[in-house]
N, C-alpha and C positions, 0 to 999 in steps of 0.2 A: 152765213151758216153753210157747214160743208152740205155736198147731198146725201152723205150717210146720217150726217144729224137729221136733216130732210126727210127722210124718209123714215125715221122712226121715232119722226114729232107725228105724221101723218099715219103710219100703223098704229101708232098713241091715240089719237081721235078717234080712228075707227071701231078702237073695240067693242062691241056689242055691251050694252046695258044690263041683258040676261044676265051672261059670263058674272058681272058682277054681283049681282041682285041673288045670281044660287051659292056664290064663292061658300057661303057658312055650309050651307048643305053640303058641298062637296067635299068640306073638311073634313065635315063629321064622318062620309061615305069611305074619306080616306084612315082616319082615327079606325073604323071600323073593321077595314080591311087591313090596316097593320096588326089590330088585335087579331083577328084569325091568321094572319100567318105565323105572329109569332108564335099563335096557340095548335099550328101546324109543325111548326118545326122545334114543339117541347114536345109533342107526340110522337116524331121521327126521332127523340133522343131519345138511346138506352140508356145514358146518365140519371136521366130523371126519372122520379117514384110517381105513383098515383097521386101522392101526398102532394110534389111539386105541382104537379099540371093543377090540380086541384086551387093551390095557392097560387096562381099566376090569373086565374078568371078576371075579369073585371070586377071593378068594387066603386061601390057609389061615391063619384066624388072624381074619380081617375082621371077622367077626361080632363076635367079642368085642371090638373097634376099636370096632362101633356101637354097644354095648352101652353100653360106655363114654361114649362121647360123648352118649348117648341120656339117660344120667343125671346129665349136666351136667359130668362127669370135665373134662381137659384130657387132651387127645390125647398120649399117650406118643410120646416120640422112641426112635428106632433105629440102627442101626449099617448103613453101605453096606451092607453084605454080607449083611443081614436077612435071613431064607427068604422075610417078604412083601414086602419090596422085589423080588422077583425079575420079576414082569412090568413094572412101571414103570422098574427101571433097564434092562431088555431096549429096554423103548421111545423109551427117551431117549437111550440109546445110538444106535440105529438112529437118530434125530430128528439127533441129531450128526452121525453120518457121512455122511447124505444133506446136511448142510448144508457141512459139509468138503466134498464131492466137486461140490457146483453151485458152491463160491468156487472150488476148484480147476479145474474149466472154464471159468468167466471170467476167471481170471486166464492160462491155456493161450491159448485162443481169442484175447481182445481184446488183452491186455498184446503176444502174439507178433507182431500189426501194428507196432506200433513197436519193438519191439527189430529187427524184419526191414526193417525202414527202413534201418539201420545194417549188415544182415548183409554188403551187397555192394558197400559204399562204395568198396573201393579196385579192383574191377571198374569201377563206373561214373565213376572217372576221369574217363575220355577223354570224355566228355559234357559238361563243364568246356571250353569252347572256347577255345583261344588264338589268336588270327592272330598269325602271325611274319611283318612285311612290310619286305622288304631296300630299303633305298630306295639304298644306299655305293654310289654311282658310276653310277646308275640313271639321273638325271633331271639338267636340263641346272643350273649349269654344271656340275656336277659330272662328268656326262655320259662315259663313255669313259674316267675316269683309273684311278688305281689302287683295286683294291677288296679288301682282303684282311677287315676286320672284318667286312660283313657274309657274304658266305659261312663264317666262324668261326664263327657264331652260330646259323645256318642249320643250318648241319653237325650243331651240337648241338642243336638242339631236333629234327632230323629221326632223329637215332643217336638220341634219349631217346622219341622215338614208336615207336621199333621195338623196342624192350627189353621184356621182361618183368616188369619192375616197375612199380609203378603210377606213371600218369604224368598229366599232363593233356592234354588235347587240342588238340597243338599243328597246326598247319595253313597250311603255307608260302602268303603270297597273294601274288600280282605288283602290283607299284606301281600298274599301268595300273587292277584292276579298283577304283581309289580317286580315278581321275585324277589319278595322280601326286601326288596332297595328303597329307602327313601326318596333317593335321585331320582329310581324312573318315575318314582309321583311330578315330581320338577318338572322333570322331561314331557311328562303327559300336558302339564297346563301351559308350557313353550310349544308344543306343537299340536295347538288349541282343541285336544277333546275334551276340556273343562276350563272354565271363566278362572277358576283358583283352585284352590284345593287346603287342605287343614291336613296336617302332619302330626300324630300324635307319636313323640320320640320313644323310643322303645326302653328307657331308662327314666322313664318319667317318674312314675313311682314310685321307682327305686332309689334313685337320687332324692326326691324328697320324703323318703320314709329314712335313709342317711342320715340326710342334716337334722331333722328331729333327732334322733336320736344322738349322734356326736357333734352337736354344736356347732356344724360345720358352714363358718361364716360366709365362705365365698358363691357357697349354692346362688344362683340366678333364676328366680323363677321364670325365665320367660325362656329359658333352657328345655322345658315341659312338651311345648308344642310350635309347629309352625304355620302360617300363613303365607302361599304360595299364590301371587297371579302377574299377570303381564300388563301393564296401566297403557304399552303403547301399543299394544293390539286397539282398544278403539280408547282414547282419550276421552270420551263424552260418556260411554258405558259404565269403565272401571271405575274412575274414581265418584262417579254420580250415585249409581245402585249395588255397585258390588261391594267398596273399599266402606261403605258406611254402615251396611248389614253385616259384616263381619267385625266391625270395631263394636256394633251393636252387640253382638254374639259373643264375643272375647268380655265385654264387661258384664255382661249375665254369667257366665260358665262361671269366669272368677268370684264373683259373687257369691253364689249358692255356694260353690264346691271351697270357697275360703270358712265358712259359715260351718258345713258340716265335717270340715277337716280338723275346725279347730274344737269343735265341741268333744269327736271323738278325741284329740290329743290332752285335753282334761280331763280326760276318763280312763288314761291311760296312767297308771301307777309306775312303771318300766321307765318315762322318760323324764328325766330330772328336769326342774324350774329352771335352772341354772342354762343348762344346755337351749331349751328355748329362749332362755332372753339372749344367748350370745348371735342366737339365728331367729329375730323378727321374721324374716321375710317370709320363711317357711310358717309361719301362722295367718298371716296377710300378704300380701295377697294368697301363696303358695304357691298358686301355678299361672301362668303370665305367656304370651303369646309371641314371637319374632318373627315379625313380618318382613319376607324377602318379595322385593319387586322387581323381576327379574331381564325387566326391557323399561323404565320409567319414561315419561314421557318427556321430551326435552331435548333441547332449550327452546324458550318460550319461541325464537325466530323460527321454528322448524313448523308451527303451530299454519301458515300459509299454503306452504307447499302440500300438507296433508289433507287441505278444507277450503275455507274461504278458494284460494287461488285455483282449484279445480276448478269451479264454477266458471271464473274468469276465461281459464280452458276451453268450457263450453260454448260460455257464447263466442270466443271467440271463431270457435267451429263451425259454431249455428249461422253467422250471422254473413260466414264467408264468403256461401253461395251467392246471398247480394252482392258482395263487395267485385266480385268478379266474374261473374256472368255476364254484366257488358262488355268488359275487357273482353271477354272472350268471341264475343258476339260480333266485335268488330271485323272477325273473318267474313262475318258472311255478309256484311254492309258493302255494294260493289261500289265501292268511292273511291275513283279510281284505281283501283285495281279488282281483278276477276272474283270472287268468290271462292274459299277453301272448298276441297271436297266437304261432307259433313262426315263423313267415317272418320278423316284424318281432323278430324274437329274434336271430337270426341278423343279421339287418342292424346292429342295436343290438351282437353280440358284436364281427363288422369291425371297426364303425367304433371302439368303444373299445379293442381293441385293436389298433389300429393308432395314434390317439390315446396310448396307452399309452408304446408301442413310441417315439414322438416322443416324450414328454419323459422316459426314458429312456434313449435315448442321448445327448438334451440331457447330462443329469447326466453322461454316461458323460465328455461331450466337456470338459463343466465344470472334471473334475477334473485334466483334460491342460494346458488353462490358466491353472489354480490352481497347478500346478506350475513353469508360466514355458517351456512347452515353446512354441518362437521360431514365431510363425502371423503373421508380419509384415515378414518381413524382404525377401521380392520376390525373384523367379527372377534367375538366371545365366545366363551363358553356356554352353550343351551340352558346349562344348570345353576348357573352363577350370575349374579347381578352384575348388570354390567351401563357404563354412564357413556350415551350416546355412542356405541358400535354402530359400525359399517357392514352390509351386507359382504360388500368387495373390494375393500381398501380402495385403493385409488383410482381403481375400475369403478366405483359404486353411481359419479357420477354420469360417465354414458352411460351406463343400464338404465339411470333415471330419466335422460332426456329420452334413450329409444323407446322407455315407458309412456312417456310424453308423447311422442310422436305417433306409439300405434294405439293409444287410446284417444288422441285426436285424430289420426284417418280412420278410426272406424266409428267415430261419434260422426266428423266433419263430412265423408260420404254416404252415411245414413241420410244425414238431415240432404244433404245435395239431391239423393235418390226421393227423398219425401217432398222436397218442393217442386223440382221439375213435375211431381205426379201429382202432386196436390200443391262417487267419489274411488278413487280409484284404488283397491286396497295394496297394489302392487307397491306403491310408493311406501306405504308406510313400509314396508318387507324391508326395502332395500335402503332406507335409511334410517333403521334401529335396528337392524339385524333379527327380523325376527322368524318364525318357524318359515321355511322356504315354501312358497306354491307360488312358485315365480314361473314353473315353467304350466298350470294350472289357468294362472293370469292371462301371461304371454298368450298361452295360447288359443283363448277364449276373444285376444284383441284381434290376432292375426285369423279366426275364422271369421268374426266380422267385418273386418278390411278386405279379404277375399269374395265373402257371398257381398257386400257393397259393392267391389269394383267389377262383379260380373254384372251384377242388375243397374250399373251406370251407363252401359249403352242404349239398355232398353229403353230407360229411362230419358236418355237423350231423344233415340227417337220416338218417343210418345208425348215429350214436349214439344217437337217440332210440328208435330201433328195438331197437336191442342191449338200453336200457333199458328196455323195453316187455319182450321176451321174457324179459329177468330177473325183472321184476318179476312176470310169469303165473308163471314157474318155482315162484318164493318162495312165492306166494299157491298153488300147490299143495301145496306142500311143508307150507306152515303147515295148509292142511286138512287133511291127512293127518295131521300131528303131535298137531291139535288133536282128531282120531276116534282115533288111538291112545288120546288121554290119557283119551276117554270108555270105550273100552272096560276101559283098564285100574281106572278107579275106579269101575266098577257090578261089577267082578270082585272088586277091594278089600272093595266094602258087602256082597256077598251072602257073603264069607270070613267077615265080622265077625259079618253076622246070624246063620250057620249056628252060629257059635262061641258 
């Protein structure tokens, strides 16, 4: 036998009897003093809630858990309803239903904006403006003849504004405040100070008080009057509430006024049998509606870039500040190399993201004409129907990506200035050509891009500060964690040596 075996056969002998005979108690002394420190150093966490420290107490039964696992065991499983599950499912219970009860307030709170969008839609009606403008027997030659269609019409959009049913906002206007022009009615609902408008042709009358009389087979009743609106001003509005309350209206008017036109043309002695049957139309319907839509909406692939794909726009704004704040960050990490100033950090954050933000909506705009949506076709006439116009011929699609781009830097550095601290109607203008307030637009993007990129340095450094007073926070917390842990392991060694 070596003497190092030797000598720790005979330290083996000597050990004291005590030592052994307390060993269990000294376990238990040690079990005891690992539960307070662990139950010291969830106190030193700011991670944990009342709720945690609460659920880490001991529970009848634990010990012999450590015991277990102390001697290499595998941890026994249990049944929900275990007497020592009883504080941890307490806690996780509670951890549940505070987490039920914050989706349940964001979905109350935020969700209720947009269903209350809808709550009072058939209230706001009459905000829907219609001009109803008589022109039948108004303006010269027509001038002084007979005029029974347009007051028929009149009658009824003026009885359907007084009713208590929902209705749209009809609004009788005199010929005179158009100069007497049919057109500038057009023009009025192109450059949107009414949802549509009703035209009532200034020959209406007369042309069918004509046909009755000389058989005159080619008459058209829908020659009578028109219907005037723009369906690609808002695609969800026009053809949903406006296009269905006036096809509602055009078969009421025709109705009554075919009813009382024909009763009086039976009472009439002057106009021969004959002549009416060669001209039906003028008895039935008589008078009949041609609806000009004079921006339609279209084609269906344009339906992204106007809606759904804004959105996509957004977040991809919102979400960018995450995406590149560490990038950026890496200035001031001194790994191996010095640290950027932070003024020249801020200036470097702008410019790249706003760089960013430009080939960004590049791509955005890319994918609008990958898909064949028409940026070439060249403006119309204001007054004239016209099938998918261009605001700017072949110009139309960089005004849409620069559209793109400053209503993503000034959504993308909003949200940037809101974290450090805590749909876009242009498009539709420039790709249907419709009533111009692009420079309205524009300029509403470009005062937000500006008041954002001023309050971005601020905003910089009040993040740095935020991170500054975290950071003392933590480096106290940690000294305090770290004098805990000392005192609790000279308490440990003087258990052990006493034992």
């Amino acid at each position: 036998m070596s003497a190092s075996q030797s000598r720790l056969a005979d330290n083996g002998s000597r050990l004291p009897m005590a030592e052994s005979s307390s060993s269990e108690d000294l376990e238990a002394q040690e079990i005891e003093i690992s539960h307070s420190m662990n139950h010291s150093l969830l106190l030193q966490d700011t991670n944990y809630t009342k709720d945690t420290v609460a659920a880490s107490q001991p529970i009848p039964g634990g010990e012999n858990e450590k015991r277990r696992q102390g001697d290499g065991e595998k941890p026994r499983h249990v049944g929900f309803w275990h007497a020592e599950l009883n504080n941890v499912r307490l806690h996780v219970l509670k951890l549940w239903a505070r987490t039920v009860l914050i989706l349940m307030t964001f979905v109350l709170l935020a969700l209720s904006l947009f269903n209350g969008v809808y709550f009072h839609i058939p209230k706001n009606y009459p905000s829907l403006i219609v001009y109803v403008v008589d022109f039948d027997g108004q303006v010269p030659p027509y001038q002084g003849g007979l005029s029974i269609v347009g007051p028929a019409i009149v009658q009824a959009t003026e009885s359907m504004a007084k009713s208590d049913t929902p209705h749209l906002g009809f609004i009788t206007m005199a010929p005179s405040m158009f100069n007497n022009d049919p057109i500038a009615v057009r023009r009025a609902v192109y450059d949107f100070k009414a949802h549509a408008a009703i035209i009532i042709n200034a020959n209406a009358s007369a042309l069918l008080q004509q046909a009755a009389e000389q058989g005159n087979a080619t008459y058209d009743p829908k020659g009578a009057a028109q219907i005037i609106y723009v369906s690609a001003r808002d695609q969800n509005t026009i053809p949903t509430y406006v296009v269905p309350e006036l096809t509602a209206l055009e078969m009421a008017v025709t109705s009554q006024f075919g009813a009382s036109w024909t009763k009086s043309l039976m009472q009439n002695s002057t106009i021969t049998r004959a002549n009416l049957a060669a001209v039906p139309q003028a008895l039935s319907p008589a008078i009949g509606f041609t609806t000009f839509d004079l921006r339609p909406f279209g084609p269906a692939n344009v339906t992204p870039a106007v809606s759904i794909g804004l959105i996509y726009l957004i977040i991809i704004a919102f979400f960018s500040f995450t995406f590149f704040l560490p990038i950026h960050l890496k200035f001031l990490s001194p790994r191996g190399h010095p640290p950027l100033h932070f003024h020249q950090l801020i200036i470097w954050r702008w410019v790249a993201t706003t760089a960013a933000y430009f080939f960004l909506s590049l791509g955005y705009s890319f994918i609008a004409l990958a898909f064949q949506v028409p940026f070439s076709n060249g403006p119309a006439s204001p007054t004239e129907p016209a099938i998918n116009p261009s605001a700017y011929g072949r110009g139309t699609f960089l005004v849409y990506w620069m559209i793109n781009f400053l209503g993503m830097s000034a959504l993308g550095l909003a949200c940037e200035n809101v974290a450090m601290v805590l749909g876009n109607p242009a498009s539709h203008q420039v790709l249907f050509d419709l009533h111009s307030r692009i420079g309205l637009n524009i300029g509403i993007l470009v005062v937000w891009f500006v008041v954002n990129s001023i309050l971005f340095a601020p905003a910089c450094y009040l993040m740095r500060w935020a991170q500054q007073q975290a950071g003392k926070k933590a480096a106290q917390k940690e000294k305090e964690w770290m004098s805990a842990m000392s005192r609790q392991r000279s308490k440990l060694g003087i258990l052990k040596k006493d034992g």
